[in-house]
C-alpha positions in Angstrom: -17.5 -3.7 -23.0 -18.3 -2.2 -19.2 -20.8 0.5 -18.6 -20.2 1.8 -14.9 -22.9 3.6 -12.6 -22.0 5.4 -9.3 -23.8 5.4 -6.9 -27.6 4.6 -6.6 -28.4 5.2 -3.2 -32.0 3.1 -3.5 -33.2 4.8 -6.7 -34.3 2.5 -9.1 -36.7 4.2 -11.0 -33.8 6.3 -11.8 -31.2 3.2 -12.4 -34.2 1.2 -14.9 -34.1 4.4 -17.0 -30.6 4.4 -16.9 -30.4 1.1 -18.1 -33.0 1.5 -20.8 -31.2 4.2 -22.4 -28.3 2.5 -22.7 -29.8 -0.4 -24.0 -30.5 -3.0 -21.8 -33.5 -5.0 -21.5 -35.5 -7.3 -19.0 -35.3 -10.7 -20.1 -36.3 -13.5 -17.6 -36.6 -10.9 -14.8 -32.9 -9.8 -15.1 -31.4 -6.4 -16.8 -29.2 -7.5 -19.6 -27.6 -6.5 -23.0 -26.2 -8.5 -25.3 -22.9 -7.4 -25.4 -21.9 -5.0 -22.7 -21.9 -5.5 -19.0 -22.5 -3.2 -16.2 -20.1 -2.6 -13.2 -21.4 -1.1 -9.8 -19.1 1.3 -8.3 -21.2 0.5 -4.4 -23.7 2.5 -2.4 -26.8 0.4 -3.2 -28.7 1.6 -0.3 -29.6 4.4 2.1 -31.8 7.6 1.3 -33.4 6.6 -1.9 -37.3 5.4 -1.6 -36.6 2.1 -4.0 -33.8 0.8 -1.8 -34.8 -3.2 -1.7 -35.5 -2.6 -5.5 -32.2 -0.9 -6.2 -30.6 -4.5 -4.4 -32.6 -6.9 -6.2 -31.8 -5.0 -9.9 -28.5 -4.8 -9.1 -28.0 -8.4 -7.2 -29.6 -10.2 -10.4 -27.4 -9.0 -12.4 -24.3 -9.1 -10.7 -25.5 -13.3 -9.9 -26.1 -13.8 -13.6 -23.4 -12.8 -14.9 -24.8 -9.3 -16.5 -22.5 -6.8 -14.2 -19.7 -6.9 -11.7 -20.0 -5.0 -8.5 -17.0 -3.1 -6.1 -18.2 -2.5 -2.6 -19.0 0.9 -1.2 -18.7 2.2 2.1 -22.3 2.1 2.8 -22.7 -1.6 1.7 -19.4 -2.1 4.5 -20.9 0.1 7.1 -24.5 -1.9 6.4 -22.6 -5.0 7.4 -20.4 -3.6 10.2 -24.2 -2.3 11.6 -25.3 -6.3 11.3 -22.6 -7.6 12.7 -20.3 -5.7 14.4 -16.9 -6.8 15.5 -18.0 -8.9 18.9 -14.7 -7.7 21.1 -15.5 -4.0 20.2 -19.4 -3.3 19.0 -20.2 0.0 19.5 -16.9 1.2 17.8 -18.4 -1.2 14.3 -21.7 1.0 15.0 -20.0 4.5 15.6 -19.0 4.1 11.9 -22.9 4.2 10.6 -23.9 7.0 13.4 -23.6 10.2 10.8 -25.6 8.2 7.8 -27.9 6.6 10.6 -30.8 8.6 9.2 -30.3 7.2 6.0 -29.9 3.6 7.2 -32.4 3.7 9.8 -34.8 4.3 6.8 -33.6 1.3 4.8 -33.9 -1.0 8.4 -37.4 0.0 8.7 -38.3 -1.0 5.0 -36.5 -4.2 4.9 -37.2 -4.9 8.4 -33.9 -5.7 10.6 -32.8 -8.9 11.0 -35.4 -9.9 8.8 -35.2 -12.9 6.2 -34.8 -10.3 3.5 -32.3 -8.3 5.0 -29.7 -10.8 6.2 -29.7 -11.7 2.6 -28.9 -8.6 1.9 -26.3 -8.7 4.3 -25.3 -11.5 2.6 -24.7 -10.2 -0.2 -23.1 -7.0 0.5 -20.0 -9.2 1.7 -19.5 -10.9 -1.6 -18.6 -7.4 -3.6 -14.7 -7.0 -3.9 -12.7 -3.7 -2.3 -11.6 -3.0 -6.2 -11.5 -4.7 -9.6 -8.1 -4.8 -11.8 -8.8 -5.4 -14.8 -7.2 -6.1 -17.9 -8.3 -2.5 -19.3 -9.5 -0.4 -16.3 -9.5 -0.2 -12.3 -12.4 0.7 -9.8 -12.7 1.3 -6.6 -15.2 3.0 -4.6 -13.4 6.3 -3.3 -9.7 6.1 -3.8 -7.6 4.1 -5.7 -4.3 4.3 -3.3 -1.9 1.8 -4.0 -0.2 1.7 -0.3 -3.6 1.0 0.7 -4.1 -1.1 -2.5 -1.4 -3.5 -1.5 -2.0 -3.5 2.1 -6.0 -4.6 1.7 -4.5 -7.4 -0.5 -4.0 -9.2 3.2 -7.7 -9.1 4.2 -9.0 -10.6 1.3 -9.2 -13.5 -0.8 -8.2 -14.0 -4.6 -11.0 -12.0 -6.0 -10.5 -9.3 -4.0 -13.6 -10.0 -1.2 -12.9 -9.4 2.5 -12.0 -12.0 4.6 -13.9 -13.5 7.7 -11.9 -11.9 10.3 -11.2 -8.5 8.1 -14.4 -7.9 9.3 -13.0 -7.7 12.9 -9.8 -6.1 12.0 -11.3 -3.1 9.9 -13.3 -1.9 13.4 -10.3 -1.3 15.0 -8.9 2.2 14.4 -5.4 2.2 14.0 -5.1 -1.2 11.8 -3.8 -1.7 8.7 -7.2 -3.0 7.7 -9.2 -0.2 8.9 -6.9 2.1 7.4 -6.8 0.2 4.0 -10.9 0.7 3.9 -11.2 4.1 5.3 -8.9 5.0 2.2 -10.1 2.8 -0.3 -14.3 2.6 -0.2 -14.3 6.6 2.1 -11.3 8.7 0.4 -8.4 10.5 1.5 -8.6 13.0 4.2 -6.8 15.4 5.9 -7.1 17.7 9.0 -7.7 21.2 9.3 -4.8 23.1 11.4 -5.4 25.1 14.3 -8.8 24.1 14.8 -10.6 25.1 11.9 -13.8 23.3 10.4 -16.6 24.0 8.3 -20.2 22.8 7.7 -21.3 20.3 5.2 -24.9 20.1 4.4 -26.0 16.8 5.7 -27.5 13.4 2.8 -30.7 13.5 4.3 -34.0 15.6 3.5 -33.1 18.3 6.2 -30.9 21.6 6.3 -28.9 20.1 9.1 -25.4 20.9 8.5 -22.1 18.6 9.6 -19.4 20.2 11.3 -16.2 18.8 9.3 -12.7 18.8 11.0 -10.8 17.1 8.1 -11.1 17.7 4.3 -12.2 14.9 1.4 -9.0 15.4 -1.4 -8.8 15.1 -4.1 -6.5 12.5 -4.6 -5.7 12.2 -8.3 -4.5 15.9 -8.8 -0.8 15.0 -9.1 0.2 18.7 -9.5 -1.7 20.5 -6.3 -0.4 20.5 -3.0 -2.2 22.4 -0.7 -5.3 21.8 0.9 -7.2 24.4 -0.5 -6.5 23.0 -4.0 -6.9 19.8 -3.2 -10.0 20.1 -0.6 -13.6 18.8 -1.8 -15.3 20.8 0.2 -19.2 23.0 -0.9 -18.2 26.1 -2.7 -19.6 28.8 0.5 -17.0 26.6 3.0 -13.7 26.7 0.2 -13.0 30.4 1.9 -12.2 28.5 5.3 -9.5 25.9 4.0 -6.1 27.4 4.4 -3.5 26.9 1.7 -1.2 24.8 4.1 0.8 22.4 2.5 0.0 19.1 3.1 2.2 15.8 3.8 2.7 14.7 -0.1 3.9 11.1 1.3 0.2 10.8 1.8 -0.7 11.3 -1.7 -1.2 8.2 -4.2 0.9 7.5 -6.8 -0.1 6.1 -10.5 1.8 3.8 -12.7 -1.0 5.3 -15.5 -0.7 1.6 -16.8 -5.1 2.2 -17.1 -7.6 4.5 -16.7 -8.9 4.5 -12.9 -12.8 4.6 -12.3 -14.6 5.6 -8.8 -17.7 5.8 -7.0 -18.4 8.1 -4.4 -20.8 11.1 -4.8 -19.2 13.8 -3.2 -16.6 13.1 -6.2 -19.1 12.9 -9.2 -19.3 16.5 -9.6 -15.8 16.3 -11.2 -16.4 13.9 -13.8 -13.2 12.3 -14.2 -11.7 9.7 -15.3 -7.7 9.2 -15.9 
């Protein structure tokens, strides 16, 4: 049996209690119960203040066989930061650039290029885009099957990116970079006419993002225009016109399992289907 924790986001004081209450103990070093396992939904690091902490609990686990782990788009961006793609670098670093306050924080306590943290980096490749398991499905932001299916050729047999999807997912336009802008970041669509609104930005200030395209959400089968389907801070919802949008772009479920994701700016909804 699975337990399944969102994202953590470097707090592990918070993730130890977690784990207590449900059960689990430290034996040898390593969180563990004796009959359920835990699976990661991704975002390990950036903003919390336990950040290398978070990595270790979580990488212990995950190495001894006490939790699986799905990659989120912060573990990809951390990676695409480390190593971007050689032909095009600063477009691997422009993905980073709006969370940079959170990840500069994280570089600074592990020390970049460090020991540590290419161990890290390390690491953070070896988490698959989803799991499909016998009982349930996670992914990180969006379980699309197009996208689904079309990941399925950058990575290997257990669902881990391949060497040169590492390259391919910088490049806008490609079916990689497509497949994880959809799978580990969400579906998104753009405001007509010019419109935006503000989104309060992750780190300890009031700054505020100006957004041009609207997080969905994606599993509401039934709702068809943006303002229905737009995630989007309750003070902003007034700006998102009730356009249709494109339903090609919409996933489809077989409903053959319940589908589980990460993501904060989708926790407040609580689902699972």
């Amino acid at each position: 049996m699975y337990d399944l924790i969102g994202d953590i986001h470097g707090y592990a004081s918070e993730l130890k209690a977690l784990l207590a209450k449900m059960g689990y103990q430290v034996t040898d070093g390593i969180w563990q119960h004796p009959e359920r396992k835990v699976i990661f939904l991704g975002d390990f690091v950036d903003r919390g203040p336990e950040q290398i902490e978070t990595v270790h609990i979580a990488r212990t686990m995950v190495e001894s066989g006490n939790a699986l782990a799905i990659k989120g788009d912060h573990e990809y961006s951390a990676v695409a930061w480390a190593k971007p793609d050689p032909q095009n670098p600063e477009q691997y670093r422009r993905r980073i650039c709006k969370n940079w306050s959170q990840h500069k924080a994280f570089l600074e306590k592990v020390g970049e290029g460090s020991e540590p943290h290419n161990s890290m980096i390390k690491w953070f490749k070896t988490p698959p885009v989803y799991l499909d398991l016998p009982k349930l499905r996670a992914v990180h932001a969006c379980w699309h099957p197009k996208y689904v299916n079309m990941i399925d050729q950058f990575t290997d047999d257990d669902n881990r990116l391949l060497a040169h999807a590492w390259e391919a997912s910088g490049r806008k336009g490609s079916e990689a970079y497509d497949s994880i802008e959809h799978l580990l970041k969400g579906l998104e669509f753009a405001l007509p006419d010019g419109r935006h609104f503000f989104y309060k930005t992750r780190d300890a200030s009031e700054n505020k993002e100006k957004r041009t395209e609207v997080r969905a959400k994606w599993w509401l089968t039934d709702c068809f225009t943006l303002r229905e389907l737009a995630i989007v801070p309750d003070s902003e919802i007034e700006k998102i016109p009730h356009d249709l949008v494109d339903k090609t772009r919409l996933p489809s479920f077989d409903g053959e399992k319940p589908v589980f994701v990460g993501e904060a700016r989708l926790k407040k909804e609580n689902f699972v289907f």
